[in-house]
Legacy VTK file of the C-alpha trace (Angstrom):
# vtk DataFile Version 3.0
C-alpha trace
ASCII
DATASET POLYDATA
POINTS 163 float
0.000 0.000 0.000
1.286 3.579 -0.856
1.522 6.076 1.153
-0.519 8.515 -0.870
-2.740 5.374 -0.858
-2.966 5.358 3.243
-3.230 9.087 3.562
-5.912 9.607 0.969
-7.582 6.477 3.184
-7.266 8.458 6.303
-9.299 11.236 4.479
-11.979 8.916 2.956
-12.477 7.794 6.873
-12.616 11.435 8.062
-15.100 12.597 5.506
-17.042 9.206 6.051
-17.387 9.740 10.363
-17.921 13.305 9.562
-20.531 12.298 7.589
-22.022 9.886 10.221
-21.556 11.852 12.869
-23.562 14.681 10.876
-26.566 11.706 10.949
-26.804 10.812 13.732
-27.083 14.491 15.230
-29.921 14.787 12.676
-31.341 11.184 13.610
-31.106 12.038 17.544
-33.077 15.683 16.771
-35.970 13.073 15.682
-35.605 10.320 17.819
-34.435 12.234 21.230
-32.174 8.786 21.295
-29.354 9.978 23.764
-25.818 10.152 23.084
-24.074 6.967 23.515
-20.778 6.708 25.650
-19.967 2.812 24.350
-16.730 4.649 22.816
-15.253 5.985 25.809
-16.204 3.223 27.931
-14.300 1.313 24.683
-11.396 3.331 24.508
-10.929 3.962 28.530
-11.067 -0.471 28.590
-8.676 -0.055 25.965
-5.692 1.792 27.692
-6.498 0.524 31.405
-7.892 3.923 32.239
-9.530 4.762 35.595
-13.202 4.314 35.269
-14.993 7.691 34.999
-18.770 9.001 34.769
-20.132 9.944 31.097
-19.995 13.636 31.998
-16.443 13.167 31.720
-15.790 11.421 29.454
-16.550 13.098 26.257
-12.794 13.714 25.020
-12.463 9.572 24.908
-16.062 9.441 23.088
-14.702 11.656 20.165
-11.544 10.091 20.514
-13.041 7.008 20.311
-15.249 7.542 17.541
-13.417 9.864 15.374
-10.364 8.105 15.702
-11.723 4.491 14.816
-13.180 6.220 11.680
-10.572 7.725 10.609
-8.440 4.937 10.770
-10.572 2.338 9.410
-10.899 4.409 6.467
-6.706 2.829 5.102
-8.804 -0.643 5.352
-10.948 1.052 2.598
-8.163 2.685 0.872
-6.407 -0.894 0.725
-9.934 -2.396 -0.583
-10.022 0.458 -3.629
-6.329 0.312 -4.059
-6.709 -3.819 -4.734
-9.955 -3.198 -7.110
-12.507 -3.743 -4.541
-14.127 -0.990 -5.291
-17.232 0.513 -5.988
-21.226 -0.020 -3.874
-20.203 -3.788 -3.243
-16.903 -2.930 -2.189
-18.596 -0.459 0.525
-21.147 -3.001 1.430
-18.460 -5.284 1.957
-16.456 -2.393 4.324
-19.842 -1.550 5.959
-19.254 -5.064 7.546
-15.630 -4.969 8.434
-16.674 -1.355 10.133
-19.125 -3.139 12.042
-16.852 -6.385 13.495
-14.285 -3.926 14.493
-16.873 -2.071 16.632
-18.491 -5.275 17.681
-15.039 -6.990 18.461
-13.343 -4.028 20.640
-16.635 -3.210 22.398
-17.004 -7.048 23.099
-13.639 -7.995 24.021
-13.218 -5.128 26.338
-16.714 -6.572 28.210
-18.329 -2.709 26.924
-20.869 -4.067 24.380
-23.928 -6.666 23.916
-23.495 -8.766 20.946
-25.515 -6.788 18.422
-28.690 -9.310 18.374
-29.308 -8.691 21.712
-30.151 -5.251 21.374
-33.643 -3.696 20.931
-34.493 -4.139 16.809
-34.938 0.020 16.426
-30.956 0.136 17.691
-29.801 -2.341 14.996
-31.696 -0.666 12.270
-30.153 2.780 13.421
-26.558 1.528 13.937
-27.057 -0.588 10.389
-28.021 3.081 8.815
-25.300 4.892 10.490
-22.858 2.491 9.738
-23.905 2.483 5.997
-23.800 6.426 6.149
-20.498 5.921 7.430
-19.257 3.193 4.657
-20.385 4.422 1.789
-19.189 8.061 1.680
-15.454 6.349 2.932
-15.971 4.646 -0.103
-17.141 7.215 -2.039
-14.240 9.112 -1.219
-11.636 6.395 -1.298
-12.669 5.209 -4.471
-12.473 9.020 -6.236
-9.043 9.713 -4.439
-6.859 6.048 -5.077
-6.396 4.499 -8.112
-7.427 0.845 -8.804
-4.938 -1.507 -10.101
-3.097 -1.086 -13.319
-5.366 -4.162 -14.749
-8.831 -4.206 -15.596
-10.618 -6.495 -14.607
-12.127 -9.551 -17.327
-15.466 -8.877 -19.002
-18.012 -10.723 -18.356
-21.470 -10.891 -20.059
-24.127 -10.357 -17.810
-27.127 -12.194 -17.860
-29.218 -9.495 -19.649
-26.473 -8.788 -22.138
-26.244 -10.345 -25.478
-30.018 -12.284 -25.181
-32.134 -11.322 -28.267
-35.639 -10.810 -27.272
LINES 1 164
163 0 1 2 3 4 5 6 7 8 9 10 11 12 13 14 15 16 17 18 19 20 21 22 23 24 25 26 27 28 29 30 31 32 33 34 35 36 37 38 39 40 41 42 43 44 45 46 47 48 49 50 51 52 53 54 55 56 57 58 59 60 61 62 63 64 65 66 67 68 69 70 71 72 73 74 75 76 77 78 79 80 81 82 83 84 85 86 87 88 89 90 91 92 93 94 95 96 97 98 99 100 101 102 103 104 105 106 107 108 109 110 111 112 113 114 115 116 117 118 119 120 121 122 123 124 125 126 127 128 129 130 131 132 133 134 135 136 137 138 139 140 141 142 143 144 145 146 147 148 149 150 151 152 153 154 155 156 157 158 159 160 161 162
C-alpha cells in the first residue's frame, strides 16, 4: 500500500465519520435517542484507564469515535487500491466497520453482541454504519487508483439475449 494510498484512506475515513456523525445528530433531533458513551467506555477499557462518569468522558467518546473512523478508512483505501471498489466494495467495508466495533466493544466486556439489542438500535446503527461506509468509499474510491489491470469482461445475464 502507498503512502498517498494510506493518507488519501485516512481522508476517505474522516469525511465518512464526519458524515455519520452529521446523521446521527440529525437522527437524535428526531428520535431524542441519547448520546451513547460505548466509545469511551471502549477506549478507557482499551488503555487501562480509571473508570470515569459519562460527563467526563466526552474527550475519549470523540476520541473514540473519530479516531476508529478515521483509521478504518486505510482498510478502505487498501480495498479500492486492490480493485474492490465501488457499492459492493462499501457493502463489503460496511461489515468490516461493524466487526471492528463489535469486536473491541465485546472484548473489552463494553458491548452486547448486536442481536441482543432492541431491533430500532440495529436498524439505526445498520443506517449509520452504511452512512459511514459508503461516503469512505465514495471518497476512497475518487481519491486512489485501482490496479493497473482491468478487470475480465463478463457478459451479464441481460447482455447479449435477443428478445
Amino acid at each position: 500500500m502507498t503512502s498517498k494510498a494510506i493518507i488519501n484512506g485516512l481522508a476517505a475515513g474522516l469525511a465518512g465519520v464526519a458524515a455519520m456523525t452529521l446523521a446521527e445528530k440529525i437522527e437524535q433531533l428526531f428520535t431524542h435517542r441519547p448520546d451513547s458513551y460505548v466509545p469511551a467506555h471502549t477506549l478507557e477499557r482499551l488503555l487501562g484507564l480509571p473508570h470515569k462518569p459519562d460527563e467526563e468522558r466526552l474527550g475519549l467518546n470523540w476520541t473514540m469515535h473519530w479516531g476508529q473512523g478515521i483509521l478504518m478508512g486505510v482498510v478502505r483505501g487498501l480495498m479500492a487500491e486492490l480493485g474492490v471498489r465501488g457499492p459492493v466494495g462499501s457493502f463489503l467495508f460496511m461489515n468490516v466497520r461493524l466487526l471492528s466495533d463489535q469486536t473491541l466493544e465485546n472484548v473489552t466486556g463494553v458491548g452486547a453482541l448486536p442481536w441482543t439489542w432492541p431491533k430500532d438500535e440495529q436498524v439505526i446503527d445498520l443506517i449509520h454504519k452504511g452512512i459511514y461506509a459508503f461516503t469512505t468509499g465514495i471518497v476512497a474510491d475518487r481519491l486512489i487508483a485501482g490496479p493497473a489491470s482491468e478487470p475480465v469482461p463478463r457478459a451479464g445475464w441481460t447482455v447479449g439475449k435477443k428478445p
